[in-house]
Each structure stands twice: as structure tokens, then as C-alpha cells.
DSSP file (Angstrom, degrees, kcal/mol; ACC not computed):
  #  RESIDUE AA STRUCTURE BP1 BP2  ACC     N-H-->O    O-->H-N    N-H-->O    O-->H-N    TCO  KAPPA ALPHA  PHI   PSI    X-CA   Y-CA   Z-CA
    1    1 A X      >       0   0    0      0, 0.0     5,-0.9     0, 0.0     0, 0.0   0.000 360.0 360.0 360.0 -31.5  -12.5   53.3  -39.0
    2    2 A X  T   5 +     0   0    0      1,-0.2     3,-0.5     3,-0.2     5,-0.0   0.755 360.0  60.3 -41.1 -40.8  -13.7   55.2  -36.2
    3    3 A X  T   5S+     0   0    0      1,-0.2    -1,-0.2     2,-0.1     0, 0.0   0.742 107.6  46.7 -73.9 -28.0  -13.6   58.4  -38.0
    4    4 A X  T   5S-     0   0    0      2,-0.1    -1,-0.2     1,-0.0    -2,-0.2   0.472 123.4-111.4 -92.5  20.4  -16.0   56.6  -40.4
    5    5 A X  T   5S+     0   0    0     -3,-0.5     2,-0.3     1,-0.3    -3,-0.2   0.881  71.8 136.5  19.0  78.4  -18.2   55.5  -37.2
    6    6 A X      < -     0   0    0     -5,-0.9     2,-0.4     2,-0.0    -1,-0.3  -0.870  37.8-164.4-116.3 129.6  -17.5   52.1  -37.5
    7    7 A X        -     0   0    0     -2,-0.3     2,-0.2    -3,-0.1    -5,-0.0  -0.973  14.6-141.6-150.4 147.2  -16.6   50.0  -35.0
    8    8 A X        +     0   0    0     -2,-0.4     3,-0.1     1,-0.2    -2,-0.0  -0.649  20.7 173.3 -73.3 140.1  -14.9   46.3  -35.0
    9    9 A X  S    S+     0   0    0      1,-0.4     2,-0.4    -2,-0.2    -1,-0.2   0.530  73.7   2.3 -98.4 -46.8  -16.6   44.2  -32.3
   10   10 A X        -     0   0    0      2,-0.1    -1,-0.4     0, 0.0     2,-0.3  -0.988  64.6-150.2-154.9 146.0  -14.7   41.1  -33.6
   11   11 A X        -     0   0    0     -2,-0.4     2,-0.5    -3,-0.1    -3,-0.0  -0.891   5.3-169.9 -79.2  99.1  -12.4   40.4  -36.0
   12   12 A X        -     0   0    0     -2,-0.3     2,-0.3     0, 0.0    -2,-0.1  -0.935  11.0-157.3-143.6 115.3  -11.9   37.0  -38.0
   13   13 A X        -     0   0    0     -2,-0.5     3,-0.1     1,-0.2    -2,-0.0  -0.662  12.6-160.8-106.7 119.5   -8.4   36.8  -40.3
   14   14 A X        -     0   0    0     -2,-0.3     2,-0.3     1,-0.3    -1,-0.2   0.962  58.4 -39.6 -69.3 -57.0   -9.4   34.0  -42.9
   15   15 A X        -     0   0    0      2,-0.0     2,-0.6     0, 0.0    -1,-0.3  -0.928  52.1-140.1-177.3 144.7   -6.2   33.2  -43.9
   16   16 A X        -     0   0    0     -2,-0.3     2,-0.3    -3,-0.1    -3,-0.0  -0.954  15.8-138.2-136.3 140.5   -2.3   34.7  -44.8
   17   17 A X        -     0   0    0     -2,-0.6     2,-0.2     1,-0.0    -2,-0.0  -0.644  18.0-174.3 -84.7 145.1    0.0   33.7  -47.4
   18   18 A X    >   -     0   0    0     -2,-0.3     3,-0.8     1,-0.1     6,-0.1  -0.867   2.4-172.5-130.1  92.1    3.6   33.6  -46.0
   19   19 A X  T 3  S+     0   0    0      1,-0.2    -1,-0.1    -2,-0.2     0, 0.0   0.986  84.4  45.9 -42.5 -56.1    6.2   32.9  -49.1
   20   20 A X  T 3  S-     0   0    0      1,-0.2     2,-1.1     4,-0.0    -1,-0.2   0.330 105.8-115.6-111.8  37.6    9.0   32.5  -46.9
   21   21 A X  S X  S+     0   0    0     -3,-0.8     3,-1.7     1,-0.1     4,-0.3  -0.552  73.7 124.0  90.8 -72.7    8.0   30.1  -43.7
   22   22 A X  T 3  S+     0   0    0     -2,-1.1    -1,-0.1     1,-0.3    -4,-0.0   0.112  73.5  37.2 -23.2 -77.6    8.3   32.5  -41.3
   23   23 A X  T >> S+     0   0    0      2,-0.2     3,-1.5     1,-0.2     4,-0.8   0.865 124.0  49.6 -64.8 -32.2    4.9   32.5  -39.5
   24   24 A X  G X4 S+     0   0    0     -3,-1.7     3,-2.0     1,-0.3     4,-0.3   0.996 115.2  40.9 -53.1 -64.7    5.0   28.3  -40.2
   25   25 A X  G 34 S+     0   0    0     -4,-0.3     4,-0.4     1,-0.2    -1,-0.3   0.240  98.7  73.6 -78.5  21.9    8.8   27.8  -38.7
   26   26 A X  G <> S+     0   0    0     -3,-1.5     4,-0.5    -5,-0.2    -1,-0.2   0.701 107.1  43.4 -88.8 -19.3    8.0   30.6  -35.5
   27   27 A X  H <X S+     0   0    0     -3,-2.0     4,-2.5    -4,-0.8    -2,-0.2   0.550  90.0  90.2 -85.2  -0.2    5.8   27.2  -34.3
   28   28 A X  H  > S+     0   0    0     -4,-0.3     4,-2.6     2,-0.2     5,-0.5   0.954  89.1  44.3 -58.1 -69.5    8.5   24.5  -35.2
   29   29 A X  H  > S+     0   0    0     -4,-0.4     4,-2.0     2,-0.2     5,-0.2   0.990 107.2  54.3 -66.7 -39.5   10.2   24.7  -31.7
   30   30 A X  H >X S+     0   0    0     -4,-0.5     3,-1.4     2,-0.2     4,-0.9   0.880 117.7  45.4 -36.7 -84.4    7.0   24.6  -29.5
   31   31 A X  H 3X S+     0   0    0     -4,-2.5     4,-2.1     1,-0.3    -3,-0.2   0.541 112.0  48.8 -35.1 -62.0    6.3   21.4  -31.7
   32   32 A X  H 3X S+     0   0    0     -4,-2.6     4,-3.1     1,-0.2    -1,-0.3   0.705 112.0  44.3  -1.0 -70.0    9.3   20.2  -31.4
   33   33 A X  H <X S+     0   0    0     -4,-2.0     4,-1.2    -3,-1.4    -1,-0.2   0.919 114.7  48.7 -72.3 -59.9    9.4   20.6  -28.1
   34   34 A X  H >< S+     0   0    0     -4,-0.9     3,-3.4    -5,-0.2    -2,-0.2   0.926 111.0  52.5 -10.0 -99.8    5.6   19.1  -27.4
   35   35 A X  H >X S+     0   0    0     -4,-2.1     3,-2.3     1,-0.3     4,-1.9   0.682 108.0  53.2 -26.3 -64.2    6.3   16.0  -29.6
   36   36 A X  H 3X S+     0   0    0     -4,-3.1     4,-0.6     1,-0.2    -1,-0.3   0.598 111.0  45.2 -49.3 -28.8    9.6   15.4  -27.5
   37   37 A X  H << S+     0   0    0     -3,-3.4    -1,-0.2    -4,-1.2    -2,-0.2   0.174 106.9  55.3 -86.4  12.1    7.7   15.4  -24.2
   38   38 A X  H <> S+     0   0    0     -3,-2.3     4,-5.1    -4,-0.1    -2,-0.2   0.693 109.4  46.8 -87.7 -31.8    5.0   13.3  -25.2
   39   39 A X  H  X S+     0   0    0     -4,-1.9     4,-2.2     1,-0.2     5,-0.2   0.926 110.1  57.6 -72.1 -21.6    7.6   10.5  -26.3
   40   40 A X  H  X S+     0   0    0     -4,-0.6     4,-2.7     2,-0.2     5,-0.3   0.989 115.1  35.7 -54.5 -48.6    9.5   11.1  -22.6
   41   41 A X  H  > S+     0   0    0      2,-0.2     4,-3.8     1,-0.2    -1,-0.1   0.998 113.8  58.7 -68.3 -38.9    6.2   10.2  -20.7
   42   42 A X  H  X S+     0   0    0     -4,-5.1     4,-0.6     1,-0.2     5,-0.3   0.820 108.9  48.1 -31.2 -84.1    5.5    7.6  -23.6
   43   43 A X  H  X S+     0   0    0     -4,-2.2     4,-3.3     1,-0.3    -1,-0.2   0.736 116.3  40.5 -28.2 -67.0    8.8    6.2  -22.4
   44   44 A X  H  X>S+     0   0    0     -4,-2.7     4,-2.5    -5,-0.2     5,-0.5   0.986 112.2  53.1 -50.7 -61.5    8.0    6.2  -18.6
   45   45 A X  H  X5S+     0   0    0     -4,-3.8     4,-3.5    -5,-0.3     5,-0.4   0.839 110.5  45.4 -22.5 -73.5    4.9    5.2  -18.9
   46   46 A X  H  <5S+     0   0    0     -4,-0.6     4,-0.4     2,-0.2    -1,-0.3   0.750 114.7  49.2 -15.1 -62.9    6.1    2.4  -20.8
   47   47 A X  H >X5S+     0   0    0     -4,-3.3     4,-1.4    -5,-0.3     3,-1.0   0.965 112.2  51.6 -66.9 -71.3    9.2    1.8  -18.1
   48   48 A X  H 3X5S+     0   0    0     -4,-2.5     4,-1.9     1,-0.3     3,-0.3   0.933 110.1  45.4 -53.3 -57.1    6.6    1.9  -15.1
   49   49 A X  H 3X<S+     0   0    0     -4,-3.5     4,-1.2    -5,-0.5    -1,-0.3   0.779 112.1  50.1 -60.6 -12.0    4.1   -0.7  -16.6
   50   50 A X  H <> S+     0   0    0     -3,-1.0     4,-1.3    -4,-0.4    -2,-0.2   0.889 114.2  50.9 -94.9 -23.8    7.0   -3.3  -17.6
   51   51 A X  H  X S+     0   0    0     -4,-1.4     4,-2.1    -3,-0.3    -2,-0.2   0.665 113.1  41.2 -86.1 -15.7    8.3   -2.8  -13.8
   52   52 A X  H  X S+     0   0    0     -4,-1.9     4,-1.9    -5,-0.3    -1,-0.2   0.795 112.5  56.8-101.4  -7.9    4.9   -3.4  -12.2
   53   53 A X  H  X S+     0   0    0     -4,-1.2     4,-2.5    -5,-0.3    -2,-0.2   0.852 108.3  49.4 -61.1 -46.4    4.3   -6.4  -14.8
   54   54 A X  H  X S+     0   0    0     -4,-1.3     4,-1.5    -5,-0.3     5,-0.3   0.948 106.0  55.7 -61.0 -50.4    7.4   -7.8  -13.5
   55   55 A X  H  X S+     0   0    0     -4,-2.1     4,-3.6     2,-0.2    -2,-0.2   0.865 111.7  44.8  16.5 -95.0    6.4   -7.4  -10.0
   56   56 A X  H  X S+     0   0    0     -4,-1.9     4,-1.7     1,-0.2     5,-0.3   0.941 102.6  57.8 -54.1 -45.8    3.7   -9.2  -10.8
   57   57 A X  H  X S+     0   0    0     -4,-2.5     4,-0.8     1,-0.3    -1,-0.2   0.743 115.5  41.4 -70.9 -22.0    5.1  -11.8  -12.6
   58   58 A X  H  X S+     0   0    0     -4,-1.5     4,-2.7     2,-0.2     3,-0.4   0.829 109.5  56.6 -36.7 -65.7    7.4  -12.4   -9.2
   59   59 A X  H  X S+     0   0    0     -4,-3.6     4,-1.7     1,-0.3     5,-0.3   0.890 111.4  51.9 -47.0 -57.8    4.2  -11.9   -6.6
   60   60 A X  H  < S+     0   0    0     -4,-1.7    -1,-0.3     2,-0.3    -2,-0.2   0.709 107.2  45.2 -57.6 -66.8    2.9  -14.8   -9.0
   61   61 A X  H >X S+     0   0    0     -4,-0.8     4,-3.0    -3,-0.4     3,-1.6   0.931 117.4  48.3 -46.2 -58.2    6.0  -17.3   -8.7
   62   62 A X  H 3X S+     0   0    0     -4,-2.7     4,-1.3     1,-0.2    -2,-0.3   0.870 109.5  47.7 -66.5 -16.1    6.0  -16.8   -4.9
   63   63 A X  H 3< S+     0   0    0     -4,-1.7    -1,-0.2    -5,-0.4    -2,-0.2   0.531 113.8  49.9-106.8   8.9    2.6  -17.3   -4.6
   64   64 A X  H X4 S+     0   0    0     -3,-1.6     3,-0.6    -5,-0.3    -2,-0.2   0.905 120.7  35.2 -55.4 -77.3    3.2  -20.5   -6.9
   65   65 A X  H >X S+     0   0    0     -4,-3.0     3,-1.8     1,-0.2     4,-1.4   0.553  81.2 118.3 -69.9 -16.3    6.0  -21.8   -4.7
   66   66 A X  H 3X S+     0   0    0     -4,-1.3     4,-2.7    -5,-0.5     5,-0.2   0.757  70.4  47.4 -48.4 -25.0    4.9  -20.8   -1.7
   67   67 A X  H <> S+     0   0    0     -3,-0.6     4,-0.5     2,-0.2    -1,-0.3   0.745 113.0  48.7 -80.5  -8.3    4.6  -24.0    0.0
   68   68 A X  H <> S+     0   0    0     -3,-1.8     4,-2.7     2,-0.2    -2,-0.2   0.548 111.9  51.4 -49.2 -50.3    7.7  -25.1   -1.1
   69   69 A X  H  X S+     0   0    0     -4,-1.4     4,-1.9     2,-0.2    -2,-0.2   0.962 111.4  48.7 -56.7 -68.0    9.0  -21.6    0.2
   70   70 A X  H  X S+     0   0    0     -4,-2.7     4,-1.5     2,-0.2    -2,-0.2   0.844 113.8  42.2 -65.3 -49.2    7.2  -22.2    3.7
   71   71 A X  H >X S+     0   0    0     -4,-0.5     3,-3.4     2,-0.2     4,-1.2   0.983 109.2  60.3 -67.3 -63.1    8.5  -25.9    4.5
   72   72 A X  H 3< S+     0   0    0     -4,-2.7     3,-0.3     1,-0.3    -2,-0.2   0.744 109.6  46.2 -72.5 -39.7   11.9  -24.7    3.2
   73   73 A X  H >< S+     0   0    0     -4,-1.9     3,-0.5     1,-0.2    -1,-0.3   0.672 103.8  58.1 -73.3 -14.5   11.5  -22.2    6.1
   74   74 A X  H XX S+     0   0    0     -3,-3.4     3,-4.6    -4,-1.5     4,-0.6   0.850  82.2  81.9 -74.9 -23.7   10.5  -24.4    8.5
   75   75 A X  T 3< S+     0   0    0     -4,-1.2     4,-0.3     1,-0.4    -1,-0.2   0.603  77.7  75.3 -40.4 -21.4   13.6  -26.6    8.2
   76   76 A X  T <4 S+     0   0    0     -3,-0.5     3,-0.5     1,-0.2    -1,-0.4   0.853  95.6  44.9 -67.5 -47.6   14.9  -24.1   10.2
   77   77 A X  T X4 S+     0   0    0     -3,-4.6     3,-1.3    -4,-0.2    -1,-0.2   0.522  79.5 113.0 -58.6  -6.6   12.7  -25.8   13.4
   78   78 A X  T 3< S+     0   0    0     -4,-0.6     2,-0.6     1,-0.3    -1,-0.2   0.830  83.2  28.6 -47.0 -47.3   13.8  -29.2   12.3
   79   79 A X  T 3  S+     0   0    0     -3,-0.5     2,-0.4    -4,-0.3    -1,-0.3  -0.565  87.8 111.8-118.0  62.6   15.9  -29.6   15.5
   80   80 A X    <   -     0   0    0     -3,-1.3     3,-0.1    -2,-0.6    -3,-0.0  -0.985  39.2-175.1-130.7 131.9   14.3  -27.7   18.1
   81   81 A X  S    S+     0   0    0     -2,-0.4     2,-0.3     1,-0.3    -1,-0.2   0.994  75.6  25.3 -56.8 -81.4   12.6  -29.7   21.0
   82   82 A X        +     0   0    0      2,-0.0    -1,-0.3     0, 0.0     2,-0.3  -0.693  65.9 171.3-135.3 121.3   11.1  -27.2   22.9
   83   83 A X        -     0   0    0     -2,-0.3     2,-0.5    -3,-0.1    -3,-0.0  -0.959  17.5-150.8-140.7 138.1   10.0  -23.9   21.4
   84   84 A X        -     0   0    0     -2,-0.3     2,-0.2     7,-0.0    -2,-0.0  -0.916  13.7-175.6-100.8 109.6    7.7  -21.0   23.4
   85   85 A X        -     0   0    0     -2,-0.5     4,-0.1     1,-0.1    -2,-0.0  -0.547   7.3-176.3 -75.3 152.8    5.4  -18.7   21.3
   86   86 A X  S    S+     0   0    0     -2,-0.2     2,-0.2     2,-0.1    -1,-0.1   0.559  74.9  48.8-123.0 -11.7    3.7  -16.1   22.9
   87   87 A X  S >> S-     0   0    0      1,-0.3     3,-2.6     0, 0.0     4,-1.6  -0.565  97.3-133.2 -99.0  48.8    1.6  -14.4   20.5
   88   88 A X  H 3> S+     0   0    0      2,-0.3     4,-1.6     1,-0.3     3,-0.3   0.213  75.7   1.2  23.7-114.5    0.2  -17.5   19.2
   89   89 A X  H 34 S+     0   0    0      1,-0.3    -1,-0.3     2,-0.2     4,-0.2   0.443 130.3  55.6 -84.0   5.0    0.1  -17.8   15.7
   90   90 A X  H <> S+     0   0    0     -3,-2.6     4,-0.7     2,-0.1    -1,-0.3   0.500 104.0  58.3-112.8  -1.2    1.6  -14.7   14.9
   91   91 A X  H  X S+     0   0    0     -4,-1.6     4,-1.4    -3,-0.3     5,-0.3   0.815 104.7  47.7 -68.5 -29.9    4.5  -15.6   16.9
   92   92 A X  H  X S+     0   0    0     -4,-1.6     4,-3.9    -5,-0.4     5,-0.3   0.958 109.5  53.6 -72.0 -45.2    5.1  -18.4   15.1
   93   93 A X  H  > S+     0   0    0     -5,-0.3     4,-0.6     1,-0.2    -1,-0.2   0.698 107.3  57.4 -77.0  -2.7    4.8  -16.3   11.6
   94   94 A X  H >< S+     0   0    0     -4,-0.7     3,-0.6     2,-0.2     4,-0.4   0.975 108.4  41.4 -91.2 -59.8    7.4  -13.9   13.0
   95   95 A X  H >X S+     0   0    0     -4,-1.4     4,-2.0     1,-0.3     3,-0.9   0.704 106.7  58.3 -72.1 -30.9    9.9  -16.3   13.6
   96   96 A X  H 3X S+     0   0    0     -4,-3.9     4,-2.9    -5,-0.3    -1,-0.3   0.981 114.0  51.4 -45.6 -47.5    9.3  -18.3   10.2
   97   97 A X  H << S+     0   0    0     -4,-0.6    -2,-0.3    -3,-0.6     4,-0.2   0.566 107.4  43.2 -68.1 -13.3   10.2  -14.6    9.2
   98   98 A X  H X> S+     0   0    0     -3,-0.9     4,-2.5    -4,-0.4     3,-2.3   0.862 112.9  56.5 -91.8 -57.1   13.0  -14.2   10.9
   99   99 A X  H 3< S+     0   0    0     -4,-2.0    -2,-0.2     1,-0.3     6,-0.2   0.866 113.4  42.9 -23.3 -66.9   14.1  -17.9    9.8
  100  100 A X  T 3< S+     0   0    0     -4,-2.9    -1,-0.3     1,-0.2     9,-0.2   0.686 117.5  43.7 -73.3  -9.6   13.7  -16.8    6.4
  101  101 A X  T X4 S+     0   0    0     -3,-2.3     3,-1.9    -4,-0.2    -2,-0.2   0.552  75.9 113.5 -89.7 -22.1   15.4  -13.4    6.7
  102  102 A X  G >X S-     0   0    0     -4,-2.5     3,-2.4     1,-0.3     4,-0.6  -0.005  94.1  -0.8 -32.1 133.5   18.5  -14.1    8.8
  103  103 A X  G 34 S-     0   0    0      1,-0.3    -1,-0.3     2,-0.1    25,-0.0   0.600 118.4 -72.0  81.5 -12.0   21.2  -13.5    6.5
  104  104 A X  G <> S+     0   0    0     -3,-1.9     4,-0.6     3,-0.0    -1,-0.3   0.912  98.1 132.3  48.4  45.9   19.7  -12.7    3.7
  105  105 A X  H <> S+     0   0    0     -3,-2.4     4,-4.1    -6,-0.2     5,-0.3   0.711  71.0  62.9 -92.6 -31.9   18.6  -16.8    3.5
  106  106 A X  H >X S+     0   0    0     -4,-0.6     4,-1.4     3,-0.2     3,-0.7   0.893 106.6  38.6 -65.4 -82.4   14.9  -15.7    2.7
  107  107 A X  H 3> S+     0   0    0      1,-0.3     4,-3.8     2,-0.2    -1,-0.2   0.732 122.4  41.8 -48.5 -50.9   15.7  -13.8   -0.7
  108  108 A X  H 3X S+     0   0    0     -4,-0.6     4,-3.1     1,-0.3    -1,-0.3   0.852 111.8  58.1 -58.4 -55.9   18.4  -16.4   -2.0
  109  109 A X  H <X S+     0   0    0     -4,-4.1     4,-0.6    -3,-0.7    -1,-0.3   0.937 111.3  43.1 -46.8 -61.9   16.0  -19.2   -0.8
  110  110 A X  H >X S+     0   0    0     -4,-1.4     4,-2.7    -5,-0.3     3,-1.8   0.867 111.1  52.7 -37.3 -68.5   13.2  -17.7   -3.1
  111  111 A X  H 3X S+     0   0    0     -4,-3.8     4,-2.1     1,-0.3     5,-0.5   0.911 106.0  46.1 -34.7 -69.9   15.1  -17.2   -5.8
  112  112 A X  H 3<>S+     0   0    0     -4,-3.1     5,-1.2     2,-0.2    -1,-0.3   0.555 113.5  55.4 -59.5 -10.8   16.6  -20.4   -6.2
  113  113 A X  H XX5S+     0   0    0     -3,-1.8     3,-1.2    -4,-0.6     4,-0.5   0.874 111.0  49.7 -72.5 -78.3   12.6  -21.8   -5.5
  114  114 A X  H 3<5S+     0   0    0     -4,-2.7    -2,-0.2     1,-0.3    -3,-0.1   0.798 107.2  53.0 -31.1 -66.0   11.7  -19.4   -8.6
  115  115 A X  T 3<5S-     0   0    0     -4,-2.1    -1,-0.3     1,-0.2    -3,-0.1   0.604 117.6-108.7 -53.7   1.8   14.5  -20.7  -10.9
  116  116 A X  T <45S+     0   0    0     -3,-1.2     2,-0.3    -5,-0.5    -3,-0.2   0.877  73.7 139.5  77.9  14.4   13.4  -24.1  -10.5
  117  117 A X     << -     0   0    0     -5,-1.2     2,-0.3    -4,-0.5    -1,-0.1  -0.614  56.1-113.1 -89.9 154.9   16.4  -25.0   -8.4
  118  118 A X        -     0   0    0     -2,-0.3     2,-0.6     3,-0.0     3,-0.1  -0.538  39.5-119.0 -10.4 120.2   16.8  -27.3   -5.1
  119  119 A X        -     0   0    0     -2,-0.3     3,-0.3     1,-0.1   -10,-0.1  -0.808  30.6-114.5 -73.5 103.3   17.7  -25.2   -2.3
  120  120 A X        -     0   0    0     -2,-0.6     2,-0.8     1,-0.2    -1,-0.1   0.285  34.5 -95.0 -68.1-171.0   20.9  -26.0   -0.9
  121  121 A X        -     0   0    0     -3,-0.1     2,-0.6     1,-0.0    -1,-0.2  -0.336  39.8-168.7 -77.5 118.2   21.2  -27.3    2.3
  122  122 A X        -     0   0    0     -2,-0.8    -1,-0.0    -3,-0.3     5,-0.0  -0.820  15.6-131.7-135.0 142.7   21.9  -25.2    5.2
  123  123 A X     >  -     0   0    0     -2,-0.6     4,-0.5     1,-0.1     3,-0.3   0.518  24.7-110.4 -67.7-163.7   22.7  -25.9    8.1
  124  124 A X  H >> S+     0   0    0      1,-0.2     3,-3.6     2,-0.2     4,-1.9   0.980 114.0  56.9 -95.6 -44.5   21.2  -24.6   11.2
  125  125 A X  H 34 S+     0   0    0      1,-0.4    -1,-0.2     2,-0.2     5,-0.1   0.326 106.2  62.0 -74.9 -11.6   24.5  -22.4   12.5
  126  126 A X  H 34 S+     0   0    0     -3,-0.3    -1,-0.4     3,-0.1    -2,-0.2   0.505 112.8  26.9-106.7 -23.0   23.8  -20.8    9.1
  127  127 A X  H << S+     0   0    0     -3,-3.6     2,-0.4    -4,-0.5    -2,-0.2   0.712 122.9  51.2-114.8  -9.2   20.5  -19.6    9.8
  128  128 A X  S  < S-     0   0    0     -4,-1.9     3,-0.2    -5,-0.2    -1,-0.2  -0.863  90.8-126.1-132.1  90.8   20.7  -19.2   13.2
  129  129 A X        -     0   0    0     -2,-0.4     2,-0.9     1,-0.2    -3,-0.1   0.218  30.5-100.3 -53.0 179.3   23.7  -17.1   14.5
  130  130 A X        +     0   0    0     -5,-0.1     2,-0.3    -4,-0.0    -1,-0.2  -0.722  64.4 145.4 -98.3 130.9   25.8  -18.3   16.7
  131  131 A X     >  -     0   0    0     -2,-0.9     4,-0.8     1,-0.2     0, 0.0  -0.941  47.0-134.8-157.8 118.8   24.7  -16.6   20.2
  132  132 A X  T >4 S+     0   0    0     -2,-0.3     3,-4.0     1,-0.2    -1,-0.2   0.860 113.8  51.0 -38.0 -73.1   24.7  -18.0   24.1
  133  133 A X  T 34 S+     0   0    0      1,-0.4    -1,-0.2     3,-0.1    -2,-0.0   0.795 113.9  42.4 -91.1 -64.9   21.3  -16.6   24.6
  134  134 A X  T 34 S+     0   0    0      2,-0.1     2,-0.5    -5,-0.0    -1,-0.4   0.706 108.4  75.9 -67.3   0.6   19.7  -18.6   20.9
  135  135 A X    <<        0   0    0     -3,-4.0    -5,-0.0    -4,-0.8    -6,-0.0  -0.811 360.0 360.0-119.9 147.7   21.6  -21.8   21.8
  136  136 A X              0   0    0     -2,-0.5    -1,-0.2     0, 0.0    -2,-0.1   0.447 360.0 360.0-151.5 360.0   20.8  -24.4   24.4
């Protein structure tokens, strides 16, 4: 075209017949491939919202039960005369915390709040090892 001083600035291919699929099926695996890692993130996606719904749907029950939850942890004081905090009221909420955590008594306790159960009974030697120093 040059020779006929012509020159292309731009170029704009309307459309090509292919009989046998070729130029169609060279995009098949890209697609393919796409389509298959939009349903993986679908999937997660999915999987990440149903775990932070559940979450919730926990946060929701403890914050039901919690006062049930909190007395159940106090029970733990039942039979102490004489107790000293020192950090006032967050001393106190550390040792509820400990109360309920010993042991693993805090999850178990919860649970068995969530499920609608009666918590069984435990004893003090159960939430509070047995150690010279805690006993008096």
C-alpha cells in the first residue's frame, strides 16, 4: 500500500468467518479458567459470610445469657470471706475472668448457658486448683 502512497493510520476488522472453531475454541480455556475462579471466590465469599454470621449469632446468645453467665461466675466467690482487689473494679473483672477460664470452666459454662442447659454444679476445688498459696 505504500508503494501506492497510502498509508493505514488505523485499521478496523468487521468480522471473520471461521468454519472450523478454531479462532472460537483458542478462547475456551481462558473462559474456562475465568468462570472457574469466579465460582472459587463465590465459594469463599460465601464460606466467610456464613462464619461471621455464626459469630454473630454466638456474640448474640452470650450477650443474651450474659447475666446468667456472670452469676454463674460468681459462684466461684460463693465461699470466700475475705477477698483483696487492688485495681478496683478491674480487679474484680480479672478474677471473674480467671473464675471463668480456669480449666477451661468458662467455654463449657457458656455453652451449656447457650443450649438451654443448667450448668452443673462445680465445686470450688474444681475451679480453683488446689494450691497452698490460693487456699486459706
Amino acid at each position: 500500500m505504500s508503494k501506492l502512497g497510502l498509508n493505514v493510520d488505523s485499521l478496523q476488522i468487521q468480522e471473520i468467518e471461521d468454519a472450523t472453531g478454531y479462532i472460537t475454541n483458542l478462547g475456551r480455556p481462558h473462559a474456562a479458567a475465568v468462570a472457574a475462579l469466579a465460582r472459587i471466590a463465590e465459594a469463599q465469599r460465601d464460606q466467610e459470610a456464613n462464619a461471621a454470621e455464626q459469630e454473630a449469632v454466638v456474640a448474640q446468645q452470650l450477650a443474651e445469657r450474659w447475666p446468667e453467665i456472670v452469676e454463674a461466675g460468681a459462684k466461684a466467690f460463693g465461699n470466700v470471706d475475705h477477698m483483696v482487689v487492688l485495681n478496683g473494679a478491674q480487679g474484680v473483672e480479672e478474677m471473674l475472668a480467671k473464675a471463668l477460664t480456669l480449666g477451661g470452666a468458662g467455654p463449657g459454662l457458656a455453652k451449656a448457658l447457650l443450649n438451654g442447659e443448667t450448668p452443673s454444679k462445680t465445686t470450688e476445688s474444681e475451679i480453683i486448683p488446689e494450691a497452698p498459696e490460693l487456699r486459706e
